[in-house]
PDB file of N, H, CA, C and O in Angstrom:
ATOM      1  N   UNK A   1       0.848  -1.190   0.000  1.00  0.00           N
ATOM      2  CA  UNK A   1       0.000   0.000   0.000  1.00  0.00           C
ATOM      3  C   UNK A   1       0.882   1.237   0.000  1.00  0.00           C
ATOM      4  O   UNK A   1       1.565   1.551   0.975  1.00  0.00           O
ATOM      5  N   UNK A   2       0.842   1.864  -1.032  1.00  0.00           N
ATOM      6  H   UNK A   2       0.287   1.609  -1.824  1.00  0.00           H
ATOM      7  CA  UNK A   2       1.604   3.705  -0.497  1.00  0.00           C
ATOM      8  C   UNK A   2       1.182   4.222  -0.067  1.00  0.00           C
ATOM      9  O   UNK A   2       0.070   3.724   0.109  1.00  0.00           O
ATOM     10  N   UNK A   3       1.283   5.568   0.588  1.00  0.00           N
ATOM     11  H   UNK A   3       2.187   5.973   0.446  1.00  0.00           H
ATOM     12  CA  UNK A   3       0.538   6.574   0.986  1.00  0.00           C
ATOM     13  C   UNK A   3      -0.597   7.353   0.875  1.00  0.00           C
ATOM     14  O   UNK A   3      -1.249   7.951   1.731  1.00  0.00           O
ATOM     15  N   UNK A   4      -0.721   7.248  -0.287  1.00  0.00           N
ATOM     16  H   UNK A   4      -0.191   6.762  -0.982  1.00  0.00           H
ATOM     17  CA  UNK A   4      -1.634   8.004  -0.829  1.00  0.00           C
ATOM     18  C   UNK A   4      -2.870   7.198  -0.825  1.00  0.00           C
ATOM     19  O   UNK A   4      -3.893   7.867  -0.970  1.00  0.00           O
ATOM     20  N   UNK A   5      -3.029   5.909  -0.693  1.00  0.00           N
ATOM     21  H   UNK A   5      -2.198   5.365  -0.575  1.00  0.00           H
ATOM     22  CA  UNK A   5      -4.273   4.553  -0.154  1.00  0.00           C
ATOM     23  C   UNK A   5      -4.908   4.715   1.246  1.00  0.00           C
ATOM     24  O   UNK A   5      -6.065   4.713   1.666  1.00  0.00           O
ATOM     25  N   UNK A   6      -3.350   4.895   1.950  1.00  0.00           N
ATOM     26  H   UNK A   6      -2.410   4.897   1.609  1.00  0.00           H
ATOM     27  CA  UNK A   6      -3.286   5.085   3.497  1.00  0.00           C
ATOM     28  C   UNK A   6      -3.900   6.130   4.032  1.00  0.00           C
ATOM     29  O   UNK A   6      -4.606   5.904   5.014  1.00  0.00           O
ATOM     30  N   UNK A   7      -3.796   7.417   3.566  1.00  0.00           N
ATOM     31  H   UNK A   7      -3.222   7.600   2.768  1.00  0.00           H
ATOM     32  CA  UNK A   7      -4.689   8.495   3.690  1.00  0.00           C
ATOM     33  C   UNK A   7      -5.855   8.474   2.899  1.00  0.00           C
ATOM     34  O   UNK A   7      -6.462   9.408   3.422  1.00  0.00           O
ATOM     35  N   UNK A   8      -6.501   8.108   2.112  1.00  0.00           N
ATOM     36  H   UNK A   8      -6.007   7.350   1.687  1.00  0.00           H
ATOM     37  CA  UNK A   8      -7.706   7.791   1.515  1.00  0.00           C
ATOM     38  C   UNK A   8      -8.213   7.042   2.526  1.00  0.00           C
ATOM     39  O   UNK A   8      -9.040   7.676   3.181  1.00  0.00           O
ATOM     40  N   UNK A   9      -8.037   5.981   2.885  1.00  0.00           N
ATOM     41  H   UNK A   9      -7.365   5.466   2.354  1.00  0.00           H
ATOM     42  CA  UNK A   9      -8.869   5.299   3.524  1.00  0.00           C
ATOM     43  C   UNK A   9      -9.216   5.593   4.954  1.00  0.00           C
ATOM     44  O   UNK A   9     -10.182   5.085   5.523  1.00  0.00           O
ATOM     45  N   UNK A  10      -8.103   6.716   5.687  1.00  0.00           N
ATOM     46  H   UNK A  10      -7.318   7.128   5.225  1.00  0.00           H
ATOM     47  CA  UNK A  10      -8.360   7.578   6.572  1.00  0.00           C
ATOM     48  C   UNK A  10      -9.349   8.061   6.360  1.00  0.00           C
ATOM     49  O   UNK A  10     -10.301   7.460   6.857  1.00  0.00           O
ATOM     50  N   UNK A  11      -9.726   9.494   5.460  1.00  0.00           N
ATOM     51  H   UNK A  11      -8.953   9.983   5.056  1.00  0.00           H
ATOM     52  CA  UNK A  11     -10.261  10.128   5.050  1.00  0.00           C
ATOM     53  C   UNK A  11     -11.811   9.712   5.007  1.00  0.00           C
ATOM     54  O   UNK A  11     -12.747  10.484   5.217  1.00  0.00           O
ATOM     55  N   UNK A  12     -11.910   8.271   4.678  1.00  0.00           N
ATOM     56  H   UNK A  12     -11.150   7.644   4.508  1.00  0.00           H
ATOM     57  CA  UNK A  12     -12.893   7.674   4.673  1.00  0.00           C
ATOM     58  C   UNK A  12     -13.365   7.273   6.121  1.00  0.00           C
ATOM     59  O   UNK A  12     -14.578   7.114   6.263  1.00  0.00           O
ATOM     60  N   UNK A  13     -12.664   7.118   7.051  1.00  0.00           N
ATOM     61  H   UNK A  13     -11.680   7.247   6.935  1.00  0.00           H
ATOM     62  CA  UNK A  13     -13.080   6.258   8.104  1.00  0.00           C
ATOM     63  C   UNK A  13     -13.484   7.907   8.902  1.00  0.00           C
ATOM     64  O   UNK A  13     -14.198   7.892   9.905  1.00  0.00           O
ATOM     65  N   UNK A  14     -13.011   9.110   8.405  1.00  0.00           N
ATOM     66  H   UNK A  14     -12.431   9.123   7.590  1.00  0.00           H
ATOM     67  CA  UNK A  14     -12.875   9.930   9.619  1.00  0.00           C
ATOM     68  C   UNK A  14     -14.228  10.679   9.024  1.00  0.00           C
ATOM     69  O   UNK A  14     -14.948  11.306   9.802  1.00  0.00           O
ATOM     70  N   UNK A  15     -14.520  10.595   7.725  1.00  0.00           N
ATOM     71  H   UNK A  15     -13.935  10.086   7.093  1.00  0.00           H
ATOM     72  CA  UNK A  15     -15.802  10.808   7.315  1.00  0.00           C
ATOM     73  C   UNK A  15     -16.846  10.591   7.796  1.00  0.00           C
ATOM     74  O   UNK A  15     -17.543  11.584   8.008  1.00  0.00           O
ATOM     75  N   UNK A  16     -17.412   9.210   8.179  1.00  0.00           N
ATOM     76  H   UNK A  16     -16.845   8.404   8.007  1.00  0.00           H
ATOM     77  CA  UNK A  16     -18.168   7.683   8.946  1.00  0.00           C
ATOM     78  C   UNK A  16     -18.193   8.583   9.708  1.00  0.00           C
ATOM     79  O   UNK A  16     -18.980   9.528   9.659  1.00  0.00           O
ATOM     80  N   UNK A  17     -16.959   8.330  10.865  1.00  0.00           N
ATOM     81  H   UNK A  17     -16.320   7.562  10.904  1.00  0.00           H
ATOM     82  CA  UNK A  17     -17.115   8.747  12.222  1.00  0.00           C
ATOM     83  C   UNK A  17     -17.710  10.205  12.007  1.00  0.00           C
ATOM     84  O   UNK A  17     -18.182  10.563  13.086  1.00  0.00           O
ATOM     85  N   UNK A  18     -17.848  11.040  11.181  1.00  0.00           N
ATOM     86  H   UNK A  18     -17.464  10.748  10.305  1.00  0.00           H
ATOM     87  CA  UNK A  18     -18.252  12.381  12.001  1.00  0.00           C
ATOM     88  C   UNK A  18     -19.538  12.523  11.148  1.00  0.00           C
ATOM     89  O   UNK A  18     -19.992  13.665  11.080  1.00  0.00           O
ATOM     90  N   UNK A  19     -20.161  11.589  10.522  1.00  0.00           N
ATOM     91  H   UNK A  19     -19.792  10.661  10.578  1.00  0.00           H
ATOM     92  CA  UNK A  19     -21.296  11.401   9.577  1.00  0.00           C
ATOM     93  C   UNK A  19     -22.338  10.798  10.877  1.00  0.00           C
ATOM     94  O   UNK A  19     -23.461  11.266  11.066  1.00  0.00           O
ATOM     95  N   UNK A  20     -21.735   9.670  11.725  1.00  0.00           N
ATOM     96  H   UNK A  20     -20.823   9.289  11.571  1.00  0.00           H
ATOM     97  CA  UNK A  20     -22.120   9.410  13.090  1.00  0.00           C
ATOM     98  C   UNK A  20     -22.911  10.002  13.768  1.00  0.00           C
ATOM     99  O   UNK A  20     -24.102   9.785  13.989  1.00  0.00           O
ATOM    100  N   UNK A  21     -21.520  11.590  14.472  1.00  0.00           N
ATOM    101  H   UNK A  21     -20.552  11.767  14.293  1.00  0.00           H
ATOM    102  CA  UNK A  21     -21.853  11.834  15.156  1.00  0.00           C
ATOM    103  C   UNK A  21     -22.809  13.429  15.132  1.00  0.00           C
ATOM    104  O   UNK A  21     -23.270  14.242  15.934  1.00  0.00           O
ATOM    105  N   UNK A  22     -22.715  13.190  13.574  1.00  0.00           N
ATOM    106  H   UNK A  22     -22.341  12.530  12.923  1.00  0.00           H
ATOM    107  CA  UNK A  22     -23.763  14.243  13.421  1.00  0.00           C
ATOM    108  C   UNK A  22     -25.383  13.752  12.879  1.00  0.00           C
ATOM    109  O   UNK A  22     -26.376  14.461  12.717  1.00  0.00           O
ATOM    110  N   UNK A  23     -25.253  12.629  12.727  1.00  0.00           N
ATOM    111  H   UNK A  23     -24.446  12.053  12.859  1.00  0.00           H
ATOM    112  CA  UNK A  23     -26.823  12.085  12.773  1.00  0.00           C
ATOM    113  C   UNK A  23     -27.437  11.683  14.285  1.00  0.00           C
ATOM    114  O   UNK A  23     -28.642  11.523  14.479  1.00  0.00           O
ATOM    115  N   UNK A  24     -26.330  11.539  15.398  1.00  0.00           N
ATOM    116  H   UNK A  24     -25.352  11.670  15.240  1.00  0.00           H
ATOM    117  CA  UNK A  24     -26.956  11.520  16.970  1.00  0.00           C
ATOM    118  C   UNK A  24     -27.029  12.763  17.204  1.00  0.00           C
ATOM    119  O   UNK A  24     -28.041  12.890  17.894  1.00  0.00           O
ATOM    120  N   UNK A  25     -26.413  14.087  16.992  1.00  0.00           N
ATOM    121  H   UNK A  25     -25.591  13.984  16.431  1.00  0.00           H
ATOM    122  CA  UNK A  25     -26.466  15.341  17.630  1.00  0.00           C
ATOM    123  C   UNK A  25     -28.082  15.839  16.518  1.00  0.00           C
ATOM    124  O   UNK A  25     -29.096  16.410  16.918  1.00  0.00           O
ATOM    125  N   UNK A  26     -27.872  15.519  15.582  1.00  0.00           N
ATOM    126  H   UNK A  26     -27.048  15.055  15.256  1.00  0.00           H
ATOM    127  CA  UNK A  26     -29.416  16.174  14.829  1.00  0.00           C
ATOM    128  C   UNK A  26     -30.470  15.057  15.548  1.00  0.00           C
ATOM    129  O   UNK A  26     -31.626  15.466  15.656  1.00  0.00           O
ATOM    130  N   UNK A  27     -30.260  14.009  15.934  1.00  0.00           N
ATOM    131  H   UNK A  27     -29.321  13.676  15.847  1.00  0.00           H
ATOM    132  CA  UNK A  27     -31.288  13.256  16.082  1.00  0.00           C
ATOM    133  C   UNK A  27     -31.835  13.899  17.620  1.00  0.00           C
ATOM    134  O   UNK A  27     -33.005  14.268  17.709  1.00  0.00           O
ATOM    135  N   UNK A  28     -31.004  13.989  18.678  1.00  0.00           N
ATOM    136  H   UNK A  28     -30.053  13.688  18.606  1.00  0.00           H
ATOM    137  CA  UNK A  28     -30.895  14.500  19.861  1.00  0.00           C
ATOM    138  C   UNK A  28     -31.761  16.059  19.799  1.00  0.00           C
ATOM    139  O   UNK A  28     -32.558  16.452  20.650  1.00  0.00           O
ATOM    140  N   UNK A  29     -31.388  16.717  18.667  1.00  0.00           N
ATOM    141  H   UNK A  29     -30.740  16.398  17.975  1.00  0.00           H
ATOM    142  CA  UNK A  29     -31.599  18.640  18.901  1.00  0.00           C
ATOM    143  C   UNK A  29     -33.177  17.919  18.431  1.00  0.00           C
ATOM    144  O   UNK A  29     -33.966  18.285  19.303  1.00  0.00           O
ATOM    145  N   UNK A  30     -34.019  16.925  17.251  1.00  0.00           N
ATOM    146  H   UNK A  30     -33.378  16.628  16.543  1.00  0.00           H
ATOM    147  CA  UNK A  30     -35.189  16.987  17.431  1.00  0.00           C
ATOM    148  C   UNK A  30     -35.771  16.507  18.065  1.00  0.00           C
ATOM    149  O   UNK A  30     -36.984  16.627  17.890  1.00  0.00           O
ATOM    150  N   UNK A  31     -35.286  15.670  19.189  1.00  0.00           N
ATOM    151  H   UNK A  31     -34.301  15.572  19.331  1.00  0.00           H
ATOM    152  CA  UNK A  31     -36.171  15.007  20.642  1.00  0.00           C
ATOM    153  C   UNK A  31     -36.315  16.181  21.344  1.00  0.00           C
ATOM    154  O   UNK A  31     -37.417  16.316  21.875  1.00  0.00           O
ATOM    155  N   UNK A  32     -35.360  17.250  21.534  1.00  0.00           N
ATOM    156  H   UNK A  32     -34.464  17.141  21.103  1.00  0.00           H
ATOM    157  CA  UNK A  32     -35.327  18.425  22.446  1.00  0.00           C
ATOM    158  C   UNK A  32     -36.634  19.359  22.008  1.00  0.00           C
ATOM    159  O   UNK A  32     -37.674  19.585  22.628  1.00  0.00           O
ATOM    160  N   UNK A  33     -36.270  19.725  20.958  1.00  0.00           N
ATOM    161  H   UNK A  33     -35.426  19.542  20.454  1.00  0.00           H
ATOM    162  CA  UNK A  33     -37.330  20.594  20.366  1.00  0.00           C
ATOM    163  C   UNK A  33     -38.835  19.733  20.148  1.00  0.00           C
ATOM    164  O   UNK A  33     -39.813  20.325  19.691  1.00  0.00           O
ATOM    165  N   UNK A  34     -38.875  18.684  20.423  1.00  0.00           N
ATOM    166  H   UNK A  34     -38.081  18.203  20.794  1.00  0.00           H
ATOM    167  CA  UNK A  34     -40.542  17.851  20.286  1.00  0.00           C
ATOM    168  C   UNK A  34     -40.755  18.184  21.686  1.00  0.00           C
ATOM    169  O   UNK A  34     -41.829  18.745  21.903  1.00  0.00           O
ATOM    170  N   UNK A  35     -39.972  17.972  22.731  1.00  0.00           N
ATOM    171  H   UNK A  35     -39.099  17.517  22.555  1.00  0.00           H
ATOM    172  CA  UNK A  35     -40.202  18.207  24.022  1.00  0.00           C
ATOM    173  C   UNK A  35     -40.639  19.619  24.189  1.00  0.00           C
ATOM    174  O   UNK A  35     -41.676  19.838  24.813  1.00  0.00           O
ATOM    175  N   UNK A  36     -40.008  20.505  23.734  1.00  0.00           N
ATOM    176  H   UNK A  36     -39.165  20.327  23.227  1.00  0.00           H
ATOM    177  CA  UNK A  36     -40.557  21.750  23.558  1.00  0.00           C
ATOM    178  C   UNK A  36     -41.494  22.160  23.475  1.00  0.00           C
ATOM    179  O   UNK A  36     -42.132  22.875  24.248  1.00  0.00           O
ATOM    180  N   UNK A  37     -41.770  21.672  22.289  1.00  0.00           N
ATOM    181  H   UNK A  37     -41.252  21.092  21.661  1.00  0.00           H
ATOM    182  CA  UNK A  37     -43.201  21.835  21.529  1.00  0.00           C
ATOM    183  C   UNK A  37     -44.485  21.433  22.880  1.00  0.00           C
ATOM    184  O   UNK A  37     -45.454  22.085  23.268  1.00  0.00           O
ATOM    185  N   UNK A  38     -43.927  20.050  23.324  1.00  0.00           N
ATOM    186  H   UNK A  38     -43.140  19.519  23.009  1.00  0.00           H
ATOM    187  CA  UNK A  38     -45.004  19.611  24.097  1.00  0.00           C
ATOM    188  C   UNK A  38     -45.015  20.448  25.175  1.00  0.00           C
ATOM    189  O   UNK A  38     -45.949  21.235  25.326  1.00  0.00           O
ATOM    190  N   UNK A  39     -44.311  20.402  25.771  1.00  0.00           N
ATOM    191  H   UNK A  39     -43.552  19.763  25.648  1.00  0.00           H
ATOM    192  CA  UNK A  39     -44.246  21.778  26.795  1.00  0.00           C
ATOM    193  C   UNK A  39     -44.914  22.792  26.805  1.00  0.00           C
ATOM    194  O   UNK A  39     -45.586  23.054  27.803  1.00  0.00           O
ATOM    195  N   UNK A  40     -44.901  23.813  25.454  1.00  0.00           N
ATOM    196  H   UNK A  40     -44.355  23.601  24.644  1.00  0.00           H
ATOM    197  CA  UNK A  40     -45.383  24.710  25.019  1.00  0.00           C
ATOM    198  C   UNK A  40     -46.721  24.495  25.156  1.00  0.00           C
ATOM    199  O   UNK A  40     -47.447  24.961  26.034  1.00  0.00           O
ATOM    200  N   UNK A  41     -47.052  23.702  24.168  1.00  0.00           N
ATOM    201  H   UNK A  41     -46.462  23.324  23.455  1.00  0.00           H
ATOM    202  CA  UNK A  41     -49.213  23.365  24.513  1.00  0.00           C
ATOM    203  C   UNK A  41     -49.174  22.805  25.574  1.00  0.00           C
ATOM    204  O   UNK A  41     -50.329  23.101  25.879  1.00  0.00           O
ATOM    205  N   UNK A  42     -48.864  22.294  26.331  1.00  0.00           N
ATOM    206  H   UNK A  42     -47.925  22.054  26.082  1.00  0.00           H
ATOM    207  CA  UNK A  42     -49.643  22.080  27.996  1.00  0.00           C
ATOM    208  C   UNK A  42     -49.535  23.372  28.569  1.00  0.00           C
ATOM    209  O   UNK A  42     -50.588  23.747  29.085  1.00  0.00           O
ATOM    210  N   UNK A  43     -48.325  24.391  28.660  1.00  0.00           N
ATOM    211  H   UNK A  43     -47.469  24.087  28.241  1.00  0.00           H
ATOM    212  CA  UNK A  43     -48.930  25.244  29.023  1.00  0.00           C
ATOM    213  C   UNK A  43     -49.605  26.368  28.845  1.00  0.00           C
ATOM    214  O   UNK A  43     -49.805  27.368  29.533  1.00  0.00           O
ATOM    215  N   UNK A  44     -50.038  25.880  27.389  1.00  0.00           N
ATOM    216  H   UNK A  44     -49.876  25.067  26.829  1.00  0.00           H
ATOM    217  CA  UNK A  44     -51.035  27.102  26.675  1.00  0.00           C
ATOM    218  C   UNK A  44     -52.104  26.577  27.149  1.00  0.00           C
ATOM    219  O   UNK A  44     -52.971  27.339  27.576  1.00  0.00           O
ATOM    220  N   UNK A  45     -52.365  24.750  27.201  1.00  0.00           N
ATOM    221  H   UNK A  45     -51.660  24.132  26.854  1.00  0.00           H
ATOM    222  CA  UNK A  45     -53.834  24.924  27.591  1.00  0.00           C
ATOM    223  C   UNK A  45     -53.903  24.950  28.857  1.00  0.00           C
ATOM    224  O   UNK A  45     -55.008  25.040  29.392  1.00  0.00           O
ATOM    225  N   UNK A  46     -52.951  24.890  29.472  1.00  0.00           N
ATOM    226  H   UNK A  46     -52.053  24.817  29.037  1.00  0.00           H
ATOM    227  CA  UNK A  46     -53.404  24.814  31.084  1.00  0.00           C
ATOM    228  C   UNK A  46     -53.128  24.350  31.978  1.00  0.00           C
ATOM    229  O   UNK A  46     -53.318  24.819  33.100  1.00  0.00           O
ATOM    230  N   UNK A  47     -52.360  22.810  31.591  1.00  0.00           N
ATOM    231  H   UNK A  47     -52.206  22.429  30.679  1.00  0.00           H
ATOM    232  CA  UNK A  47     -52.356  21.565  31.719  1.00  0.00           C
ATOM    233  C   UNK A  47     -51.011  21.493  32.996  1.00  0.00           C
ATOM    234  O   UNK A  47     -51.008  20.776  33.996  1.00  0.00           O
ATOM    235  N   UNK A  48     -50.015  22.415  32.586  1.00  0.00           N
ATOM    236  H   UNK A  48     -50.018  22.997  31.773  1.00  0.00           H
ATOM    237  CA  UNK A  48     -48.869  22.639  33.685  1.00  0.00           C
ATOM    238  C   UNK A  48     -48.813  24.216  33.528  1.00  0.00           C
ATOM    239  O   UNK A  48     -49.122  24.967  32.604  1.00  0.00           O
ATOM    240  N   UNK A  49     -48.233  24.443  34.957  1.00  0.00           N
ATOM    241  H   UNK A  49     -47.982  23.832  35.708  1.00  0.00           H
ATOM    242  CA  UNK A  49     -47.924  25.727  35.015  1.00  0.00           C
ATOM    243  C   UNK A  49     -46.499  26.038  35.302  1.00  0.00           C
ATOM    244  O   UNK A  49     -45.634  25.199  35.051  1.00  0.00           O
ATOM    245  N   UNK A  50     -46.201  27.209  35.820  1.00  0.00           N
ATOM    246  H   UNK A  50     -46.903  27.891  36.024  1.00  0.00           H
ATOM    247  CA  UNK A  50     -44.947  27.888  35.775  1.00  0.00           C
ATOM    248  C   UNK A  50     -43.973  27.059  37.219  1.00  0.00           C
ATOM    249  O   UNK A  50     -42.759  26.951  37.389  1.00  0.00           O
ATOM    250  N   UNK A  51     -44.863  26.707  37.852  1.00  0.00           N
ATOM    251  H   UNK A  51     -45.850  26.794  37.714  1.00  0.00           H
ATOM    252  CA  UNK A  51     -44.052  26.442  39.244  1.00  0.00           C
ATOM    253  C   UNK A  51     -43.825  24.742  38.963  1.00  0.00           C
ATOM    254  O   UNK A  51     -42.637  24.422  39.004  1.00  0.00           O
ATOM    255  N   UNK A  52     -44.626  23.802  38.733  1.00  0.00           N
ATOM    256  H   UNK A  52     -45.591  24.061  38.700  1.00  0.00           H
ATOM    257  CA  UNK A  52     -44.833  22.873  38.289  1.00  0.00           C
ATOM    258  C   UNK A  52     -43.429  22.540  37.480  1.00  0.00           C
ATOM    259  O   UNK A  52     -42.438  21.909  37.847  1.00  0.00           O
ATOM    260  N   UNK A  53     -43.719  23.178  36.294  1.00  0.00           N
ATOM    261  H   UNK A  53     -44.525  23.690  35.996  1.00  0.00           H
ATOM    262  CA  UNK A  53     -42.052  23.185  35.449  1.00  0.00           C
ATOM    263  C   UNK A  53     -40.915  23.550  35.905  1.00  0.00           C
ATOM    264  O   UNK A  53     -39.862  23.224  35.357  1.00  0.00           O
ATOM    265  N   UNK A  54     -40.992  24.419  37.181  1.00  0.00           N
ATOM    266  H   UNK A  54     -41.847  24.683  37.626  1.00  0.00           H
ATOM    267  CA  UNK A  54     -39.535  24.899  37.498  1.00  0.00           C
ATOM    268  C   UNK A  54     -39.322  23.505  38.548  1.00  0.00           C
ATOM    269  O   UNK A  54     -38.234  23.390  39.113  1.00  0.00           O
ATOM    270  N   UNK A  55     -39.888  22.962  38.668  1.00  0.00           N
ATOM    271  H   UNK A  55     -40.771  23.055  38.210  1.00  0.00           H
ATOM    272  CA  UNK A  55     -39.787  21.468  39.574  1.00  0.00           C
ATOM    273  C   UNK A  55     -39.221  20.142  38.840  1.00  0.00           C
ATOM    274  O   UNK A  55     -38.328  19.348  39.139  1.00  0.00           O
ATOM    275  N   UNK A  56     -40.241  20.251  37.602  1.00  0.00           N
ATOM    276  H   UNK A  56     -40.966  20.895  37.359  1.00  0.00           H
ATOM    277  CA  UNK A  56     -39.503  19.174  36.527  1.00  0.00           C
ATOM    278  C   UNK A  56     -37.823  19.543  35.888  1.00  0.00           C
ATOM    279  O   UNK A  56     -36.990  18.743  35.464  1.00  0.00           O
ATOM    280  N   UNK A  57     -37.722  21.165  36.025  1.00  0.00           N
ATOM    281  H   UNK A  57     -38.399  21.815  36.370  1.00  0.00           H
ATOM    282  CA  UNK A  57     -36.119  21.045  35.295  1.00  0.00           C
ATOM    283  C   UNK A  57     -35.313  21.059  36.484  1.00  0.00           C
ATOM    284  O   UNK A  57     -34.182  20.589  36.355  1.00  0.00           O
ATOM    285  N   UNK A  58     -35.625  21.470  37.549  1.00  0.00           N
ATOM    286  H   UNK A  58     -36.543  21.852  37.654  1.00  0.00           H
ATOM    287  CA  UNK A  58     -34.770  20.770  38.859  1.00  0.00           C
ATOM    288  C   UNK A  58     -35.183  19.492  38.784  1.00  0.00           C
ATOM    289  O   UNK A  58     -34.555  19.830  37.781  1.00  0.00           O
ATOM    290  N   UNK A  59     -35.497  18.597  38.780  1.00  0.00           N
ATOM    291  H   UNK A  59     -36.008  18.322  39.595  1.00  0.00           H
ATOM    292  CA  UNK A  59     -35.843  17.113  38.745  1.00  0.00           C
ATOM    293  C   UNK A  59     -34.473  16.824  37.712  1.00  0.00           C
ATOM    294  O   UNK A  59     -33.388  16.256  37.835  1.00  0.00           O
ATOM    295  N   UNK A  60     -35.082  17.445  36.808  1.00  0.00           N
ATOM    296  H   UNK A  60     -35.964  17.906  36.708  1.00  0.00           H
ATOM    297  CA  UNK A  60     -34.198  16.894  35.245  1.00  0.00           C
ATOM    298  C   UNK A  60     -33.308  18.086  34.607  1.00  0.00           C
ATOM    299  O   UNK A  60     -33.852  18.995  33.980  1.00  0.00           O
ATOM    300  N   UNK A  61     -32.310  18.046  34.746  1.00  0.00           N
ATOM    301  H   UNK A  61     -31.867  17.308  35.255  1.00  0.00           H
ATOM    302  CA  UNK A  61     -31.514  19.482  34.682  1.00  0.00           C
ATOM    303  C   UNK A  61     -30.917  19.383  33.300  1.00  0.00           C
ATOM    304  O   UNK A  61     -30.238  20.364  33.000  1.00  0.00           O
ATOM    305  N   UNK A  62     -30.982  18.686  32.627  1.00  0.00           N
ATOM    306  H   UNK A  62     -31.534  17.889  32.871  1.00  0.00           H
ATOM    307  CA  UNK A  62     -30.549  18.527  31.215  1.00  0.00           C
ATOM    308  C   UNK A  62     -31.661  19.539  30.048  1.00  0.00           C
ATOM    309  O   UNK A  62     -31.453  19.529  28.835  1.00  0.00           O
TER     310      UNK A  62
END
């Protein structure tokens, strides 16, 4: 193999890996933002309020 194989096939593997880890970080930002969303209409209709939620993100701090 010369060099020039050796870095190709780098190139390729380092591709993968960051093809990876950008289909878990997009997959992740739209679980966040669905959560959002849901958030949003419960407390438009009513369903939770302001004190309620400041309990769930101390619960869950992420």
């Amino acid at each position: 193999m010369d060099l020039l194989s050796v870095l190709f096939i780098l190139l390729l593997i380092t591709k993968a890996i960051l093809l990876v880890v950008i289909y878990f970080l997009w997959r992740s930002n739209s679980r966040l933002k669905e959560a959002n969303h849901i958030i949003f209409l419960m407390k438009r209709r009513g369903i939770i309020n302001e004190k309620l939620l400041e309990e769930i993100r101390k619960a869950n701090p992420e």
